[in-house]
C-alpha positions as CSV (number, residue, x, y, z in Angstrom):
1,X,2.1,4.0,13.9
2,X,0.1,7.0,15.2
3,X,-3.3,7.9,13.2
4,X,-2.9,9.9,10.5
5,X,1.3,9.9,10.2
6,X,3.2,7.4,8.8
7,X,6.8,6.9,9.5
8,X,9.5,6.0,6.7
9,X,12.6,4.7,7.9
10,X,15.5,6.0,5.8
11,X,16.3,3.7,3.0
12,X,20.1,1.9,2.8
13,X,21.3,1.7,-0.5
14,X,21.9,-2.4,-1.5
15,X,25.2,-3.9,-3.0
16,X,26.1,-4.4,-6.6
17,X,23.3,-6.3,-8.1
18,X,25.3,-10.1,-9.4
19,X,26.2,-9.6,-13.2
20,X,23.7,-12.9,-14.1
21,X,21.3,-11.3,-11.9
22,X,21.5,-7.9,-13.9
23,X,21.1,-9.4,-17.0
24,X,18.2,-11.1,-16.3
25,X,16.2,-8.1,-14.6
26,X,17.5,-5.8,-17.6
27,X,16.2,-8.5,-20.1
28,X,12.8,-8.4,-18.6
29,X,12.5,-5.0,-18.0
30,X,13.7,-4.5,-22.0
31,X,10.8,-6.7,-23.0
32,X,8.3,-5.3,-21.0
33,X,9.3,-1.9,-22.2
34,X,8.9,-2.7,-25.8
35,X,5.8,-5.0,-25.6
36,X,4.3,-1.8,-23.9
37,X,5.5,0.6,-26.8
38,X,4.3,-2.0,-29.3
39,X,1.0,-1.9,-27.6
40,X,1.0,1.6,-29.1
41,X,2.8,1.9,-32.3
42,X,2.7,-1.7,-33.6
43,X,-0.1,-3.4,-36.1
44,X,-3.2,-2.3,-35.1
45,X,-6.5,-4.9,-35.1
46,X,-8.3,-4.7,-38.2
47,X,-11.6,-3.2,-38.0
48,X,-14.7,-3.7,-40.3
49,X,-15.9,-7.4,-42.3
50,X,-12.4,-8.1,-42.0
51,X,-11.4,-7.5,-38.1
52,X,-11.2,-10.6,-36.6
53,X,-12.9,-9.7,-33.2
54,X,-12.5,-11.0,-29.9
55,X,-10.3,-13.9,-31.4
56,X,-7.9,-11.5,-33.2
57,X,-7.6,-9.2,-30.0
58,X,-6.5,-11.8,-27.7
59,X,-4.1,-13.5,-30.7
60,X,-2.8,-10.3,-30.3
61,X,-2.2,-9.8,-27.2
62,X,0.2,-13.1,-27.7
63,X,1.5,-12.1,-30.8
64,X,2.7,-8.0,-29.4
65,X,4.1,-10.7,-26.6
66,X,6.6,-12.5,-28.8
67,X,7.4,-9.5,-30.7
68,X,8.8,-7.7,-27.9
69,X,10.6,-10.9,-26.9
70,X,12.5,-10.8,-30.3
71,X,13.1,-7.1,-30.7
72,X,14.6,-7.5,-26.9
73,X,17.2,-10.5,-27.8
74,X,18.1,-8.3,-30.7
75,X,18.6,-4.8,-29.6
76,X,20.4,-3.8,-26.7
77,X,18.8,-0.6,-24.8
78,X,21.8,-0.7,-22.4
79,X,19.7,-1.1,-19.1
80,X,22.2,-4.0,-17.7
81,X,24.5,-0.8,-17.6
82,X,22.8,1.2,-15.2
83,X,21.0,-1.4,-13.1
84,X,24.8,-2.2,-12.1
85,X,25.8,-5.0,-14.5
86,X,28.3,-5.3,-17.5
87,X,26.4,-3.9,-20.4
């Protein structure tokens, strides 16, 4: 590698991703997707004599966690599809 260049070797497209295989990445990726959108439009902390402080933000953190988890087992946002597994 010369200074200042760097060289990028082309990129080789992979096989089919394994339908087990598939269903686990699009699983994950479906969770992570809506814990990050609950971040953002689910329950908020409570602020004021009522907000429960540090102890409520990280119960939070938990509870946007398992909500994601359950919304992902029940919807299907069809990302097996088009990560190359059966939808």
């Amino acid at each position: 590698m010369q200074k200042g260049k760097m060289i990028i070797s082309s990129i080789t497209p992979g096989g089919p991703v394994p339908k087990r295989n598939a269903q686990e990445i699009s699983d994950g990726l479906e969770k992570a997707f809506l814990g990050e959108m609950l971040k953002y439009a689910g329950p908020q902390p409570m602020q004021g004599a009522f907000g429960g402080g540090i102890g409520e933000e990280q119960f939070s953190s938990m509870m946007t966690e398992t909500y994601a988890d359950a919304l992902a087992k029940r919807l299907d946002l069809g990302l097996a599809g088009r990560i190359g597994g059966a939808a």
